[in-house]
N, C-alpha and C positions, 0 to 999 in steps of 0.2 A: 328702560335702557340706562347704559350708567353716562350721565352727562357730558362725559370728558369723551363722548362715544359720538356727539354732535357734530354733525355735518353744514359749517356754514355755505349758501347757498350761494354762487356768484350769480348776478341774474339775468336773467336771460338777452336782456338793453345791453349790457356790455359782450355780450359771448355774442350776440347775433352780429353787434356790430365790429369784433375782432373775427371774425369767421366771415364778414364782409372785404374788411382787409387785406386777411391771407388769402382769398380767393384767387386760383389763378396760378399761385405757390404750391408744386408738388410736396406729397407727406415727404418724401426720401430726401427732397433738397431744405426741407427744415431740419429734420430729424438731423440730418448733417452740420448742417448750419449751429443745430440748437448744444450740439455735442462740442461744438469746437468753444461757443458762449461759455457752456460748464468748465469747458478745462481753464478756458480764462478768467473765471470767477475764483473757481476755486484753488489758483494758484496766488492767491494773496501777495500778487507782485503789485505795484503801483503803476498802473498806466503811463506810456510816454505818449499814448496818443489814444484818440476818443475809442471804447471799448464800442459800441454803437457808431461805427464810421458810415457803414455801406447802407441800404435799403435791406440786403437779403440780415446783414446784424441786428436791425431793428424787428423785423418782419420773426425772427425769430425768437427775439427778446419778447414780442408782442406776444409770440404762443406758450413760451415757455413761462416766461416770470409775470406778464400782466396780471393774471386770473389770482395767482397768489399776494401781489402785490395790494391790489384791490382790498381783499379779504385782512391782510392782516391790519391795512392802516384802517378799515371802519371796525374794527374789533379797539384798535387803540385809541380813532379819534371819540368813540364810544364814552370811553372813561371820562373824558375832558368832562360830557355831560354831569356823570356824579361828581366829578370833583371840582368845576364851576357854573354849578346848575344855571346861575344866571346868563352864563356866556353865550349868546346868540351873535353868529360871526355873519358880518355881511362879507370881508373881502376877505381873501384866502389868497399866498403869495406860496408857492412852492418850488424849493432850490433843485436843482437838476432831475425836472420834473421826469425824465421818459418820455412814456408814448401818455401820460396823464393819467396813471391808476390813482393816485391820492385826491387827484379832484373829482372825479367821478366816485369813490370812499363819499369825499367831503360832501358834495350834490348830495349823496344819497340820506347821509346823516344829519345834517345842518339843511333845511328847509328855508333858515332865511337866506342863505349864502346866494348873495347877487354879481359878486364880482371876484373872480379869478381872474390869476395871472401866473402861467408856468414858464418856468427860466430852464433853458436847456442846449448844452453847446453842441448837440448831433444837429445840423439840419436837418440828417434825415428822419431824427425819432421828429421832431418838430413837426415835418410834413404827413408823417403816417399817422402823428396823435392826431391833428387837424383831422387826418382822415375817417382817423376813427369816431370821434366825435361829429362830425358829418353827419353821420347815421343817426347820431343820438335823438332821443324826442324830448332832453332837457333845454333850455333853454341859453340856462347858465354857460352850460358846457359849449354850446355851440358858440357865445357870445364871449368865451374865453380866448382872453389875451397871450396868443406865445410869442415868446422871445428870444432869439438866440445869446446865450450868454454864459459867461466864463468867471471864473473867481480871477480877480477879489473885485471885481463893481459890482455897485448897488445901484438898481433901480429907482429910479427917483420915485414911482408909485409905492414902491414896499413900504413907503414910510407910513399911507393912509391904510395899509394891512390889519386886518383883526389878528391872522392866526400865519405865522409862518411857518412852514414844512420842509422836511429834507429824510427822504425816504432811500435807505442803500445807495447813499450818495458818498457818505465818509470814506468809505472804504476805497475808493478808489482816486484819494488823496493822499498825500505827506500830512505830518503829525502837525506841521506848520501851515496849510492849508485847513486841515480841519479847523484848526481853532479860529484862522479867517473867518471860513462859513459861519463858526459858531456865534461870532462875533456879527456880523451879518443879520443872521436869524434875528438876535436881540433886537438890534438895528428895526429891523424888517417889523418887528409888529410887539402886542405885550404880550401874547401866548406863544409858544414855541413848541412843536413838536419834533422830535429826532429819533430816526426806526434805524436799527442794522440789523443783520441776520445775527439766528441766536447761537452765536458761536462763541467760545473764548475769546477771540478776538475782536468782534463785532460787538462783545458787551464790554472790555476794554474801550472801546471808543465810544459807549453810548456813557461809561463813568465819566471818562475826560470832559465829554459834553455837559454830563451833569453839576459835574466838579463847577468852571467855566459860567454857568446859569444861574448856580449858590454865587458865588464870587460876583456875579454881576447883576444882582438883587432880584432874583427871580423865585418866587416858590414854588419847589417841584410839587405837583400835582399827583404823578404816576409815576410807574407803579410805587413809585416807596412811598409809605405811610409816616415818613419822615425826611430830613435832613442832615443824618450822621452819618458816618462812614456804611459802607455796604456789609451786611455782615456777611454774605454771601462771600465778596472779596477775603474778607477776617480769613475764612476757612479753607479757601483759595480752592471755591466753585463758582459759576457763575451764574446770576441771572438770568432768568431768558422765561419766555413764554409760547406756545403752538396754538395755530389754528388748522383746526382741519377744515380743508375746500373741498369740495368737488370737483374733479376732473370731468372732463367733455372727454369726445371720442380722440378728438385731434390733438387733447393735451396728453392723455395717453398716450398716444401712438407715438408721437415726437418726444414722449420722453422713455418710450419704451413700457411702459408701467401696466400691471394688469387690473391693478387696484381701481376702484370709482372714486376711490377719494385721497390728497396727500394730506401731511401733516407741513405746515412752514413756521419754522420753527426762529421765533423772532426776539431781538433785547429793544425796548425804548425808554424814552426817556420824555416827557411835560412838563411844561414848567410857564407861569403864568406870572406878572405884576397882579391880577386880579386876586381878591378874596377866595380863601381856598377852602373848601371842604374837604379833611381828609379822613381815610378809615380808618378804624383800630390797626388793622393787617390787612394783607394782603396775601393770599393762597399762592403759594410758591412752587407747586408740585400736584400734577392731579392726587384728587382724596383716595385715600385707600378707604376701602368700602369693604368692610366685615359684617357678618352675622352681629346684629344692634349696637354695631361701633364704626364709629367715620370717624378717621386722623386726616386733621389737617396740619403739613408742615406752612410757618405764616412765617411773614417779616413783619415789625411789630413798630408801633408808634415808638418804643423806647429806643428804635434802631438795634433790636435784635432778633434771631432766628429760631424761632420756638414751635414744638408742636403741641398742636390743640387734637383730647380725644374726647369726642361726643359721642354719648350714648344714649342709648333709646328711650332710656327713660325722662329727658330733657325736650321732649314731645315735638315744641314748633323748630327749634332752634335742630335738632337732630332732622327733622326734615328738611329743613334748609341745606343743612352741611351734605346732605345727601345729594342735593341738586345742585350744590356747588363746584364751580368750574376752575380749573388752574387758571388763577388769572384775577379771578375775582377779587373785589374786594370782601373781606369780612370783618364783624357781623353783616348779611347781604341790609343792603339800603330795604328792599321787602322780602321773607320771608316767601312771598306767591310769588317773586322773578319766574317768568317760564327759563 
């Protein structure tokens, strides 16, 4: 099957215990609920008040966006691995955590990770992520610290943070608040991660972010395989990367979908004080797969935008490219990557 055809798995700890959640919450009055969330999302206005006010707002953020959310931040916290293999994070700080999809990401990826702490100004996501975690059989997660809380304070624990987080959080700030948070995030720990949806404008803010990280002594990590301008911007397309998830019966259904699985389509941004491993390139575009030739389009250590075509007769290296993923880094760290 061709790889970019893969189905990341949400698993089943987190889906039992959001299905524990919404229990109780008819399909029709999410499905409503979840429809009114979309038009607010996708009207790229600036909130005057918390998008997540109510219990029935969260309870539908929980069906709609958690399962995705989950999914694309352990696909990004992922990379941090190859690119500071050394980094074993014990605390984890995350800025307008939700209902807590990036700590539960993090739980699953990060094995030493011992102490979280999520900042979130909904009471209500605050009381239904508790709940959700509730359920959990992680530790971590049950022993995680929330908090309610609002820009521009800082936490007097984020300072003892390994890695700080802020997941589709920019976006429903001014260009003057973002940079706050960004400022923050530093603040907060020597690893930084920042995810937005992979839209024009959502990779507009994950630039600003990156801009911000360079200026404030940070090496980015991911996805760029350098630190010059984006060539992507150069050309005036944008960045961005997908996971495809698996949808459940109930994520379907509240979002109308006939499909078993979506595509969420994401821009971020890593950036570390720590020692960085970085790749040649980075896969920019799933591979086009021809009869004994795979084109990879790459972003390039020299900070440029190039295609790579590999042919069959280049044995291991044309195997690889063939199990190569949008997204990856390349040449793969191994050749055998499932």
């Amino acid at each position: 099957a061709n790889p970019s055809n893969r189905v990341s798995v949400v698993p089943s700890s987190l889906r039992d215990c959001i299905d524990d959640a919404l229990a109780g919450t008819t399909a029709a009055a999410l499905t409503r609920d979840v429809e009114r969330l979309i038009d607010t999302y996708r009207s790229g206005n600036i909130p005057v008040t918390p998008i997540l006010a109510t219990a029935e707002d969260v309870l539908a953020y929980t069906a709609y966006r958690m399962p995705a959310t989950y999914a694309v931040a352990s696909a990004a916290l992922r990379q941090l691995h190859f690119g500071v293999p050394d980094l074993q994070p014990r605390a984890l700080i995350d800025f307008g955590a939700g209902t807590g999809a990036v700590s539960w990401a993090a739980a699953d990826v990060w094995p030493t990770l011992s102490n979280v702490t999520l900042l979130e100004q909904s009471a209500a996501a605050i009381s239904i992520g508790q709940r959700i975690v509730r359920s959990s059989t992680s530790v971590v997660l049950q022993s995680a610290a929330w908090r309610q809380w609002r820009l521009p304070t800082i936490e007097a624990d984020a300072e003892t943070a390994d890695v700080a987080t802020a997941a589709y959080v920019l976006g429903e700030l001014t260009e003057h608040q973002q940079a706050t948070l960004i400022t923050l995030l530093m603040t907060a720990a020597p690893t930084v991660v920042v995810i937005e949806p992979g839209t024009p404008a959502g990779y507009a803010r994950i630039i600003r972010a990156r801009t911000a990280l360079i200026d404030g002594g940070f090496t980015i990590v991911a996805p760029c395989p350098h630190e010059f301008t984006c060539p992507m911007l150069e050309r005036g397309d944008w960045c961005h990367f997908a996971e495809r998830l698996d949808r459940s019966r109930l994520h379907r259904s509240v979002k109308a979908g006939d499909l078993s699985y979506e595509d969420e389509k994401y821009s971020y941004v890593m950036a570390t004080r720590e020692p960085v491993h970085r790749p040649a390139a980075r896969i920019l575009r799933h591979p086009q797969l021809r009869k004994g030739l795979v084109s990879l389009e790459l972003c390039t250590s020299p900070g440029a935008a190039a295609e790579e075509r590999i042919s069959k007769s280049q044995g291991a290296l044309y195997k690889a490219a063939r199990n190569a993923r949008w997204g990856d880094s390349w040449p793969p760290v191994s050749p055998d990557r499932d």
